[in-house]
LOGURO-840247 format. One record per residue (C-alpha): residue number from 1; x negated, y, z negated. Coordinates in steps of 0.25 Angstrom, whole numbers. Each point is the difference from the previous one (the first is absolute). Example, Ala and Ser with C-alpha at 12.3 -4.5 7.8 and 13.67 -1.06 7.14 Angstrom:
<pts>
     i       X       Y       Z
     1     -49     -18     -31
     2      -6      14       2
</pts>
This chain:
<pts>
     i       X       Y       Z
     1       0       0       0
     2     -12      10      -3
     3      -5      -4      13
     4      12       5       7
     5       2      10      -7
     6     -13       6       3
     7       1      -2      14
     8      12       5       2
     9      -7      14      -7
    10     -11      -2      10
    11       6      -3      12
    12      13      10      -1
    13      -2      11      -9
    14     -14       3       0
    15       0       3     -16
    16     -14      -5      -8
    17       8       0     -13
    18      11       1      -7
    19       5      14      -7
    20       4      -2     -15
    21      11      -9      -2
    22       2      -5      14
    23      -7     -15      -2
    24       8      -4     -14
    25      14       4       7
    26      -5      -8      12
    27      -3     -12      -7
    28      12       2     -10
    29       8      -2      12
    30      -9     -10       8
    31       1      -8     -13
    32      16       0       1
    33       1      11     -12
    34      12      11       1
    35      -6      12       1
    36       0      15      -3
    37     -11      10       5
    38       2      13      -4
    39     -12       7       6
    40      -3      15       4
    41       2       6      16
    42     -13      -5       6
    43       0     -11     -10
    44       0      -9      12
    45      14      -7      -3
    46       3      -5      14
    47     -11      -9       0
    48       4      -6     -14
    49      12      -6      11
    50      -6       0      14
    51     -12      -8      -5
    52       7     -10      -6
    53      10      -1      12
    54     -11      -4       9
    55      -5     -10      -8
    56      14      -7      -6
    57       8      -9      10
    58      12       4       5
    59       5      16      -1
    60      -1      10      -8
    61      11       8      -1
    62      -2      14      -5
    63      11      10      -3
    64      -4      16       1
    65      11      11      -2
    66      -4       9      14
    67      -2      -4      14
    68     -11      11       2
    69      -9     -10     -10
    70       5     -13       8
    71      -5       5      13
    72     -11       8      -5
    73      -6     -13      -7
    74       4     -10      10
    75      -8       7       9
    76     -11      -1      -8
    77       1     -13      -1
    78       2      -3      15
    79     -12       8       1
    80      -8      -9      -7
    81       6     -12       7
    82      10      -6     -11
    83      13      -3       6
    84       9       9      -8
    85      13       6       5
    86      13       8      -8
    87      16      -2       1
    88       7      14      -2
    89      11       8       5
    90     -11       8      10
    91       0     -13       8
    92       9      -1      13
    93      11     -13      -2
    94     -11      -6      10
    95     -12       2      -6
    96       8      -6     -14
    97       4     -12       6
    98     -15      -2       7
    99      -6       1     -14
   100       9      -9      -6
   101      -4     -10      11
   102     -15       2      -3
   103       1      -1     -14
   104       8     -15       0
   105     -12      -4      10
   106      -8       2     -12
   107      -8      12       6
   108      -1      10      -9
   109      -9       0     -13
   110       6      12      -6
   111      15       5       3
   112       4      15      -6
   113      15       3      -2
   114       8      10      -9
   115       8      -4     -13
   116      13       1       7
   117      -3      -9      13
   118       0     -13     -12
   119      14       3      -2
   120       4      -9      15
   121       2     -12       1
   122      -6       0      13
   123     -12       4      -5
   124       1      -8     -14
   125       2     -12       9
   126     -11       1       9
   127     -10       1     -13
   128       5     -15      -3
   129      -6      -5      12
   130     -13       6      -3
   131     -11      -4     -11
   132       1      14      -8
   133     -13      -2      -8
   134       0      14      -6
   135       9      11      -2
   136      -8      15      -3
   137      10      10      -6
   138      -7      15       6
   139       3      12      -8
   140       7      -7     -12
   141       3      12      -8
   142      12       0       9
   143       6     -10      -9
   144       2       9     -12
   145      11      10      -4
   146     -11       6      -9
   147     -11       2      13
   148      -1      14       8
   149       5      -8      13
   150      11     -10      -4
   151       7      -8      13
   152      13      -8      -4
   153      -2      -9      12
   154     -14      -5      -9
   155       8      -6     -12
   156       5     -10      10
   157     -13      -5       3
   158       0      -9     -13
   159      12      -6       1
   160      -3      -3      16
   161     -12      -7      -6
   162       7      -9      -7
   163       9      -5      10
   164     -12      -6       8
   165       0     -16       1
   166     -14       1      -3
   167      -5      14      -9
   168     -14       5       6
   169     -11       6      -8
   170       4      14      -2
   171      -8      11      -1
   172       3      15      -4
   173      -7      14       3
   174       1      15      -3
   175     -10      10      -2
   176       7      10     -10
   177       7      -9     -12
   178       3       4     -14
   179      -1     -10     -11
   180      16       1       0
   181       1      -3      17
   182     -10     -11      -3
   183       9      -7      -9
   184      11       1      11
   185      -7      -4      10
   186      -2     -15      -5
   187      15       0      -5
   188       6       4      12
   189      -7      -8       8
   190      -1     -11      -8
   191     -14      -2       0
   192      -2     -16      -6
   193     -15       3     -11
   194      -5       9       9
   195     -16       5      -1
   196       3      16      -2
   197     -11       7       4
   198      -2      14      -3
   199     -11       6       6
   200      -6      15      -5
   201      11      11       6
   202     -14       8       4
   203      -3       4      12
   204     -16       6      -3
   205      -1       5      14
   206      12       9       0
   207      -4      17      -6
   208      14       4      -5
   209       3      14      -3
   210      11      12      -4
   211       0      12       6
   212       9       9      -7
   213       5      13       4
   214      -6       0      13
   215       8       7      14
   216       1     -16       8
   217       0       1      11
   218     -13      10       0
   219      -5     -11      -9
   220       2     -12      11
   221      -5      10      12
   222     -13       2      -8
   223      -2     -15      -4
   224       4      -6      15
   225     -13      10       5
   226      -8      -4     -10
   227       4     -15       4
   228       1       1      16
   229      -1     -16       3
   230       7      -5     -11
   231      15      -8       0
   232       8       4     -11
   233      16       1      -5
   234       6      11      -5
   235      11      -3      -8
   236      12       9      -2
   237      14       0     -10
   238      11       2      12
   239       1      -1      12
   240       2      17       2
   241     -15       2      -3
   242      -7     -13       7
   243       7      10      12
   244      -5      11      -4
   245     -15      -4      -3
   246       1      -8      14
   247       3      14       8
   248     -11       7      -9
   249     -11      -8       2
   250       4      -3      15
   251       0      15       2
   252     -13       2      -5
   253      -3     -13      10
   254      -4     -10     -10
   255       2     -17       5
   256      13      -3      -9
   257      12      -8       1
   258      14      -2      -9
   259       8     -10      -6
   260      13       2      -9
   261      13      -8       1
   262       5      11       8
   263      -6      -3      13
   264       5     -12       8
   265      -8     -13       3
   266      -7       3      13
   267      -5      14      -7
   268      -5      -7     -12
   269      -6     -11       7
   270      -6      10      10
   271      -8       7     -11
   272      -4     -10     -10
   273      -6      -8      15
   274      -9      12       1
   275      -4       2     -13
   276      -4     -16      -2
   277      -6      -1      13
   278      -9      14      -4
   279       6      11      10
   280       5       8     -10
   281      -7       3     -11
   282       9       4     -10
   283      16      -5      -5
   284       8       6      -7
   285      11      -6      -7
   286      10      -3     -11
   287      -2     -13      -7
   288       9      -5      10
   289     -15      -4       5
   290     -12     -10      -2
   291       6     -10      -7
   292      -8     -14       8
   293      -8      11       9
   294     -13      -9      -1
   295      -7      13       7
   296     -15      -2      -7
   297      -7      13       2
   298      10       9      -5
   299     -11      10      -6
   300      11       9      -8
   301      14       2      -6
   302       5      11      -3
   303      14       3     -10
   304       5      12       5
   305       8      -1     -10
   306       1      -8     -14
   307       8     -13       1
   308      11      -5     -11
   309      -9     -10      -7
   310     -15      -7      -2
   311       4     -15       8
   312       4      10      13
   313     -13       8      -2
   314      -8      -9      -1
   315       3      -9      11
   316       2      12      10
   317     -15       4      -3
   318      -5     -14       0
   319       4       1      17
   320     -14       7      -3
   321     -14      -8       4
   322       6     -13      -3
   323     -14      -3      10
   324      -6       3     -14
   325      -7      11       3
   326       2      14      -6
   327      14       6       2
   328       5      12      -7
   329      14       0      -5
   330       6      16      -3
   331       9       3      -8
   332       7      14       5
   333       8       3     -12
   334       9      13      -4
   335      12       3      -8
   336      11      -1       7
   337      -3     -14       5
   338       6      -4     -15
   339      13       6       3
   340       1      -8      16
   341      -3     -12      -6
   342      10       2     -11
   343      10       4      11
   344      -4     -13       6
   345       2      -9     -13
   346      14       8      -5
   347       7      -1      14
   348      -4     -15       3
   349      10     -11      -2
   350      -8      -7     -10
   351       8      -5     -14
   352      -3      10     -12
   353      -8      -9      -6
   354     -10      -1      12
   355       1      15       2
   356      -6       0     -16
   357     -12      -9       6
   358      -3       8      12
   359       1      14      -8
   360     -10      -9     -11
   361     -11      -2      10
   362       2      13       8
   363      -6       6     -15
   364     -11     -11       3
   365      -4       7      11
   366       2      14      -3
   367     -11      -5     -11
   368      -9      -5      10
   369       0      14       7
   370      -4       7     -11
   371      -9     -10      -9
   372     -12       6      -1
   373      -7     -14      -2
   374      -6     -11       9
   375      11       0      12
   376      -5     -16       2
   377       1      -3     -15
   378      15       5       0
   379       4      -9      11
   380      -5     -11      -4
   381       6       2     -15
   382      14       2       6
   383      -2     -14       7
   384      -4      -8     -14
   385     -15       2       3
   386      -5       6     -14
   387     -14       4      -5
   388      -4       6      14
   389     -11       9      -3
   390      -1      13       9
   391      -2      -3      16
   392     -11      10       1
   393       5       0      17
   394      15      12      -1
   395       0      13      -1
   396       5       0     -15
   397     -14      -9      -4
   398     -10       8      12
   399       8      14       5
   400       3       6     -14
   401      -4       8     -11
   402       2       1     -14
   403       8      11      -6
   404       5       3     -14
   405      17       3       1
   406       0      -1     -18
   407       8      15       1
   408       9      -4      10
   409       4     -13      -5
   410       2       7     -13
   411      10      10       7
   412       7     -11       6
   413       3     -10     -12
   414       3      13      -9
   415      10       4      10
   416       5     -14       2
   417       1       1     -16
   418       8      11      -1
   419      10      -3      12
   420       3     -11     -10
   421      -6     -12      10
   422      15      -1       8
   423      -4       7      14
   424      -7      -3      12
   425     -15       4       7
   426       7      12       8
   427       9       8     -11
   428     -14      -2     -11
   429      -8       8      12
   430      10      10       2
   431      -2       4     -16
   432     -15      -2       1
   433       1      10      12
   434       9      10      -6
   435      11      -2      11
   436      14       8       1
   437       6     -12       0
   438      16       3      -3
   439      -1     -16      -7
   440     -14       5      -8
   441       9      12      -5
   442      12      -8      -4
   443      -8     -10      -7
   444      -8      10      -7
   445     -14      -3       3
   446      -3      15       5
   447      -1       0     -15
   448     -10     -13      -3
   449     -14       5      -4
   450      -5     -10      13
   451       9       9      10
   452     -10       6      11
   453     -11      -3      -7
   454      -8      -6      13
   455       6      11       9
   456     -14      -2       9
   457       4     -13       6
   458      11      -3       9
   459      13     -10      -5
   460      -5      -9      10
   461     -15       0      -5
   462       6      -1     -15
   463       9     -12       7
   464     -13      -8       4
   465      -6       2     -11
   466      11      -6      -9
   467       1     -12       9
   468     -15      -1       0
   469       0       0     -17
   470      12     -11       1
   471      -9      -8      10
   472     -11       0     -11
   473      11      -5     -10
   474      -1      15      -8
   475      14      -1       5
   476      13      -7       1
   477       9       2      14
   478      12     -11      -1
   479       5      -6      12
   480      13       6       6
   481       5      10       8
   482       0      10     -10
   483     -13      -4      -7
   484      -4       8     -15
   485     -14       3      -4
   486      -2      -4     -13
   487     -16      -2      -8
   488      -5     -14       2
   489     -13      -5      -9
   490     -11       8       3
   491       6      14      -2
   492       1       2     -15
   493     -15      -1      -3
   494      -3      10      13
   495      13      11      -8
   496      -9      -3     -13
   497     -15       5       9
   498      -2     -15      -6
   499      -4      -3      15
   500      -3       8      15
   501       7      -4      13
   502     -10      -3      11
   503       3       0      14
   504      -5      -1      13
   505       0      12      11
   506      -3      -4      16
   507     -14       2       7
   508      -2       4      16
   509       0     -13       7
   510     -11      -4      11
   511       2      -1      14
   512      -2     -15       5
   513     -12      -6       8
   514       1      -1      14
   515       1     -14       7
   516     -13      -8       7
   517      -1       0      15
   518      -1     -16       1
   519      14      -2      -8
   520       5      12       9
   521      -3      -9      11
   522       6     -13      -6
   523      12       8      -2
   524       3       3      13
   525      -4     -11       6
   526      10      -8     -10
   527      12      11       4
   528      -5      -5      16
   529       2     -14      -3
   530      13       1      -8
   531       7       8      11
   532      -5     -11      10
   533       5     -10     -10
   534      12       8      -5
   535      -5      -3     -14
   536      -2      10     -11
   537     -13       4       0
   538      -2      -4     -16
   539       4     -16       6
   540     -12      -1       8
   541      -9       4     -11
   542       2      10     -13
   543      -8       9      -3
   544      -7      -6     -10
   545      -7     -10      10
   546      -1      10       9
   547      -9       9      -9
   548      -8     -12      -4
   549      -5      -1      13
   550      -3      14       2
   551      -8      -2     -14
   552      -7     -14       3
   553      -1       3      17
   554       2     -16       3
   555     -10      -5      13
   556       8     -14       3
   557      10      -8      -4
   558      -5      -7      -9
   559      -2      16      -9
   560      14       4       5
   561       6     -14      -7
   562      -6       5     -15
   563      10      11       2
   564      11      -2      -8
   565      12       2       8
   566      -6      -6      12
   567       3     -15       0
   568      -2      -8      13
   569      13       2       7
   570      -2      14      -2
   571     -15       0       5
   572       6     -10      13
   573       8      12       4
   574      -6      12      -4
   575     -16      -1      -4
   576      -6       1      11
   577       8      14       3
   578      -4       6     -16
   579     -15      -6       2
   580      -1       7      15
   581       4      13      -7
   582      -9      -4     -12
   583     -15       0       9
   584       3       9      10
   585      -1      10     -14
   586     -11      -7      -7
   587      -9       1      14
   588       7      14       1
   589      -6       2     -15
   590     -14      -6       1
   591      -2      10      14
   592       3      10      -7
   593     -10      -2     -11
   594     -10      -4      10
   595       0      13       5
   596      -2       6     -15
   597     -14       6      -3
   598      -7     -11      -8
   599      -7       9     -11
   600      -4     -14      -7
   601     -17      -6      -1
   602      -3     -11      -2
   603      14      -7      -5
   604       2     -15      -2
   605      10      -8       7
   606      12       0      -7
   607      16      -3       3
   608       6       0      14
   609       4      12       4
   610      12      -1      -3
   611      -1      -2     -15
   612     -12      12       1
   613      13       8       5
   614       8      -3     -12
   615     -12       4      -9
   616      -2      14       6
   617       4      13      -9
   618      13       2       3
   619       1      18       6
   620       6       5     -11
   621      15       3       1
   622       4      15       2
   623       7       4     -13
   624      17       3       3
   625       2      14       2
   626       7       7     -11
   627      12       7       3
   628       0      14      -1
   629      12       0      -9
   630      -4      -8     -11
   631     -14       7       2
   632       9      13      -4
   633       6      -9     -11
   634     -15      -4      -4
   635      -3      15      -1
   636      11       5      -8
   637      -3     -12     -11
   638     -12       6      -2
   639       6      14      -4
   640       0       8      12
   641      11       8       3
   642       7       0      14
   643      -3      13       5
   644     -15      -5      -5
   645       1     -13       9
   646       5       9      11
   647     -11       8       2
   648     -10      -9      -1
   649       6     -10       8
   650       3       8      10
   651      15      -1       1
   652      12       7      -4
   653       6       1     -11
   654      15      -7       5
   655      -8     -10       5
   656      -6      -3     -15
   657      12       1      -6
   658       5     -10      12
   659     -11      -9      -3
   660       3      -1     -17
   661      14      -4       4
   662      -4     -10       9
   663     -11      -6      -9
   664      12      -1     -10
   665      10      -7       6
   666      -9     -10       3
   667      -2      -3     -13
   668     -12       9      -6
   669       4       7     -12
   670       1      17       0
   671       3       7     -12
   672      11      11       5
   673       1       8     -12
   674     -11      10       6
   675      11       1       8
   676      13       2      -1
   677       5       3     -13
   678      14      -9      -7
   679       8      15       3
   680      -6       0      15
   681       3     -14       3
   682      15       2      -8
   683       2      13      10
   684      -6      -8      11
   685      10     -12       0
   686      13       8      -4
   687      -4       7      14
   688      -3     -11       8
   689      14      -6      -8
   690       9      10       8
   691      -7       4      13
   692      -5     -15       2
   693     -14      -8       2
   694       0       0      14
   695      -9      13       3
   696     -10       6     -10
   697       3      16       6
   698      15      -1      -5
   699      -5      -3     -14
   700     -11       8      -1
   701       9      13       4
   702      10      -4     -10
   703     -13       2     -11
   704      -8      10      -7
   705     -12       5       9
   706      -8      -5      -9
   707       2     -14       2
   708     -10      -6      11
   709       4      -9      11
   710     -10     -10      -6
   711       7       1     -13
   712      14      -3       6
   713      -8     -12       7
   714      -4      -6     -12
   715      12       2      -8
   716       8      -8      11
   717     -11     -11       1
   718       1      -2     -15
   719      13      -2      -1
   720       0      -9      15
</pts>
C-alpha cells in the first residue's frame, strides 16, 4: 500500500512530501477509518481524498456544495491524467446520460456531485452498481446550523448514507470549523469512531492587517501600483458597492472584473473565467464568490469592508496564497460597516435566537478590528487554539507602536460610570464630546462632570477608542441590537491609577520587492500554455514550483523532477517548454557576465557560475519614496508650524494644511486643538447644519471671518 501510494504521488501529482496532516488522514481512511480532516485553505485537503481515490478499487465519490469547484478540480485532475468527471445541473440531458454511461463502465476513479443530486433515485441506483470505496464529504461545515454557510440539502447527506446496501469509508473536510461545528459534523453525518483531525488553524505565510479610517478606495488605488503583477480579491458587503468600485477602478484602467448575485450566469462565469485564467487582475466581489475557486496564486484579499463574523473572515482571506507563499490579507474597516451589517442580520429571516448568534460574533469581529494584539494570535483563539504566543508576521506585531491612552480610558469608564452603565458606545461619546444632543439634555448628562470633557476628539474617534478598550477586555459590549457599554475586568484597577492602558499606534508600511526576470518569463509562458490548453494558468504549474525553478534554474530532466510540483505527467507534457525558457536565461546570464570586467587575480576555481551568481552582492535596493504628505506629517510632529513647513518646503500653505488632513484620514494621529477651538467647531457644524455639507464656501459665509477654511475643513473631518 506505501508503495502505491507513493507512486501514485510520484507519477501524478509531483509532490515530494506530505504537508502536515495530509499522511495520517490518508492512512485513516486507507485503513478503513471514518474520518474528519479539518484543515486550514491550502492545507491541501483535496488530496487527503484524490489520493486515496487513485489507490482504492472502485469509486470515490466526493460531494462539494458548488460547480465552480467540480470543474475547477476535475480539470486539474484530467490534467494530471486521472479519470475524474462531475454530474451537476451545468450539464446538458446528454452529457448527464453520457456520464452515467461512463461511470457503470467503471471508468472514473473519482465522481463530483452536489448534495442535492443524491436525492434521485436515478442517480442512488446507478451507485448500487458500482464498487463505491470512499465517500469525501467537501466543505462540511455546511452541515451545521451553527457554521457561517449552512445548506439544508447537506443534512440529508447522513441519512443517504445509510440507505446504501454496502456503507463506504467516509470522509469529511472543512477549513473554518469551530469546536461546536466539529461536533456537528460527526452527528449529522453520522461518522462510525472516526480519527478527527484538527490541524493548526495558522496560515504563517499569510500578513493580516487593519486599516482604519482610511479613504478605500484611494487606499486600494495605492496598493494595486505598489502591486502591478499581483492577482488579488477584493471583497465587498453589497452588491451597490462591488458596482461601484468596479466602475472606479476600471475608469482609472485597472484589470478587474465583478461578481454579485446580481448578474446573470453568462456575466459571472464570464468574469470569474478571466480572473482564474489571469486576464484580469483583480475581482471584485461580495461573498457570493470563492468558495472551491482553487486559484493558487492569488497574492491578496482585500475586505472593503468588515464582514459579520470570524468563520467568514477567515476563510474569504485564506483565498490568499494557498501556494504557501506570502499573501497579505487587509482589513479596510470604518464605522458604518457595523450599522450594514447589523441591517443585514436585523432584516434576515433567520429565527431570534440565531439572530442572537450572529449579533454574538459580529461583536467578535468588531474586537478583531480594533484589538491591539497579535492579529494571528486572535484567530486562532477564537477557533480553540489557546496559548499562541504573538506572530511577529501583522501589522499589530511589525507595523505599530506603542502609546500610552491611561487618561482617555480613565475619561471613558468614568463616563460609563456616571451614565450608570445602561447605554451604548454612541450616546457615551456624544457626552465625552460635549454634544447638543436633544437626548443628552433630556437625560441630564450636559450636567455630568465627564460631559465635554474630550472636546478635542471627534465622537467617531472616541467610538474607536471605546471598541478598542472592550477588544482588550477593559470593557463590556453585549451582544444585541441595541448593545450597552458596561466595565469589564480590567477597568477598575486603570479608574484607581493601579495600572496604564498600553496600545498600539500604526507605522508607514514598505513598498514591496519587484519580481525576477526568470519567474517573469515562466509566468508568461504558463498563461501561453493555458490558453493553448484552455486551463487555468495555476493548473499547469502554481506558482510556487514556478518560482522554484527560477531559484534553482534546473538544466535536464532529471533537476526539473526534484521540483516539487513537477511530477512525470506533468514533465511529459510540459518540461521541456519550462526547461527551453529555463537555459536560454541561464546562457543569457552567463553572456552577460562574460562581458563584465574581471577585476579578480589570482582566484581559485570555485562554483559554477551559476552558483557564483547567486553568491554575488545583491545592488542595494533603492529605498520607497516618502510621500510628500506624510513628510509634512513627519515635519509638524517635530514641532514646526505650517506656515513654517510651507516656507521651507516650498509649498503653499492650502497645500499643507491639505496635506495634514490627508495624512489624517489615513490613520496618522494630529492633535486639532491648535486648531479649531470646541466654540469654532460648535459654530462650524450649526453652520454646516442648516446651509449643508456639500460645499465649503456656503458655510464659510454663514461664519465669522475669523474662521479659516482649514479650520471648517478640519472641523468636518473630525466629526466625518
Amino acid at each position: 500500500m506505501q508503495t502505491s501510494i507513493r507512486q501514485a504521488m510520484d507519477r501524478y501529482f509531483g509532490f515530494l512530501g506530505f504537508k502536515d496532516g495530509q499522511e495520517e488522514v490518508i492512512h485513516s481512511i486507507l485503513e478503513g477509518h471514518d474520518t474528519l480532516g479539518v484543515m486550514p485553505t491550502g492545507g491541501g485537503k483535496s488530496l487527503c481524498y484524490q489520493l486515496p481515490g487513485l489507490v482504492l478499487p472502485g469509486l470515490t465519490l466526493v460531494i462539494s456544495p458548488l460547480i465552480a469547484l467540480m470543474k475547477d478540480q476535475v480539470d486539474a485532475l484530467n490534467d494530471q491524467g486521472i479519470a475524474a468527471s462531475f454530474i451537476n445541473s451545468s450539464l446538458t440531458q446528454t452529457e448527464f446520460y453520457q456520464r452515467l454511461n461512463i461511470a457503470r463502465q467503471g471508468k472514473y476513479k473519482l465522481l463530483y456531485v452536489a448534495p442535492e443530486r443524491l436525492e434521485t433515485d436515478q442517480f442512488t441506483e446507478l451507485l448500487g452498481e458500482l464498487p463505491l470505496s470512499l465517500i469525501a464529504i467537501d466543505e462540511a461545515h455546511c452541515i451545521s446550523q451553527w457554521g457561517h454557510d449552512f445548506r439544508p440539502s447537506y443534512l440529508r447527506i447522513g441519512a443517504w448514507i445509510e440507505t446504501l446496501a454496502k456503507r463506504p469509508v467516509v470522509a469529511a473536510f472543512t477549513a473554518t470549523a469551530t469546536p461546536r461545528v466539529q461536533k456537528d459534523i460527526v452527528k449529522l453525518l453520522g461518522l462510525k469512531e472516526p480519527l478527527v483531525l484538527i490541524n493548526s488553524f495558522n496560515r504563517p505565510n499569510l500578513y493580516f492587517s487593519v486599516v482604519k479610517g482610511v479613504e478605500r478606495t484611494g487606499f486600494i488605488c495605492r496598493y494595486l501600483d505598489e502591486h502591478p503583477d499581483h492577482a488579488g480579491i477584493i471583497y465587498a458587503a453589497t452588491r451597490k458597492e462591488v458596482e461601484s468600485l468596479f466602475e472606479e477602478l476600471t475608469k482609472r484602467g485597472y484589470s478587474v472584473g465583478k461578481y454579485h448575485a446580481g448578474l446573470n450566469n453568462a456575466e459571472r462565469n464570464s468574469y470569474q473565467e478571466a480572473f482564474i485564467f489571469d486576464k484580469i487582475q483583480v475581482m471584485i466581489a461580495t461573498n457570493a464568490f470563492g468558495l472551491g475557486i482553487d486559484k493558487s496564486n492569488v497574492r491578496f484579499v482585500i475586505h472593503h469592508n468588515m464582514p459579520r463574523h470570524l468563520e467568514a473572515y477567515y476563510q474569504e482571506a485564506g483565498r490568499a496564497g494557498r501556494d504557501g507563499q506570502t499573501a497579505d490579507c487587509i482589513l479596510l474597516y470604518q464605522a458604518q460597516d457595523i450599522l450594514i451589517q447589523k441591517f443585514l442580520i436585523e432584516h434576515s429571516s433567520r429565527s431570534e435566537i440565531r439572530k442572537d448568534m450572529e449579533y454574538a460574533k459580529l461583536q467578535d469581529m468588531i474586537d478583531y478590528c480594533h484589538t491591539s494584539h497579535c492579529l494571528r494570535q486572535y484567530i486562532l483563539a477564537y477557533f480553540g487554539e489557546k496559548d499562541n504566543e504573538p506572530c511577529n508576521y501583522c501589522a499589530n506585531c511589525l507595523e505599530r507602536e506603542l502609546r500610552d491612552i491611561t487618561i482617555e480610558a480613565q475619561k471613558i469608564f468614568s463616563c460609563i460610570v456616571r451614565m450608570k452603565q445602561a447605554y451604548g458606545s454612541k450616546l457615551i461619546a456624544a457626552v465625552l464630546k460635549g454634544a447638543k444632543q436633544k437626548r443628552i439634555m433630556e437625560l441630564g448628562f450636559d450636567r455630568l462632570s465627564t460631559y465635554g470633557i474630550m472636546s478635542n476628539y471627534s465622537t467617531q474617534q472616541i467610538v474607536d477608542l471605546i471598541n478598542l478598550l472592550a477588544a482588550e477586555d477593559y470593557l463590556i459590549i453585549d451582544s444585541g441590537r441595541y448593545p450597552v457599554v458596561q466595565l469589564g475586568r480590567r477597568a477598575r484597577p486603570v479608574l484607581r491609577s493601579e495600572e496604564k492602558v498600553i496600545v498600539s499606534l500604526p507605522k508607514i508600511p514598505q513598498a514591496a520587492a519587484p519580481e525576477s526576470t526568470i519567474f517573469q518569463a515562466l509566468r508568461d509562458l504558463r498563461r501561453q500554455i493555458a490558453q493553448e490548453q484552455g486551463l487555468p494558468p495555476y493548473i499547469i504549474f502554481p506558482d510556487t514550483t514556478l518560482q522554484e525553478m527560477a531559484a534553482s534554474l534546473p538544466q535536464n530532466r532529471e533537476e526539473m523532477l526534484k521540483i516539487n510540483g513537477v511530477g512525470q505527467i506533468k514533465y511529459e507534457r510540459y518540461g521541456e517548454q519550462f526547461l527551453e525558457i529555463i537555459k536560454l536565461y541561464s546562457v543569457e546570464s552567463a553572456s552577460t557576465r562574460d562581458l563584465q570586467p574581471d577585476n579578480s587575480t589570482d582566484v581559485p576555481p570555485g562554483p559554477s557560475p551559476r552558483r557564483e551568481n547567486k553568491q554575488q552582492p545583491e545592488k542595494k535596493k533603492k529605498e520607497p519614496k516618502i510621500p510628500s504628505h506624510i513628510i509634512t506629517w513627519q515635519e509638524h510632529q517635530t514641532g514646526k508650524s505650517l506656515p513654517t513647513i510651507a516656507t521651507e518646503r516650498n509649498l503653499s500653505l492650502t497645500t499643507v494644511e491639505d496635506h495634514l488632513l490627508k495624512a489624517a484620514k489615513e490613520g496618522y494621529q494630529v492633535n486639532w486643538e491648535q486648531f479649531l477651538s470646541p466654540l469654532e467647531e460648535e459654530q462650524i457644524l450649526a453652520a454646516a447644519q442648516v446651509v449643508g455639507y456639500e460645499k465649503l464656501r456656503p458655510i464659510k459665509d454663514s461664519l465669522p471671518d475669523s474662521i479659516s477654511y482649514f479650520a471648517i475643513k478640519v472641523a468636518l473631518f473630525k466629526n466625518q
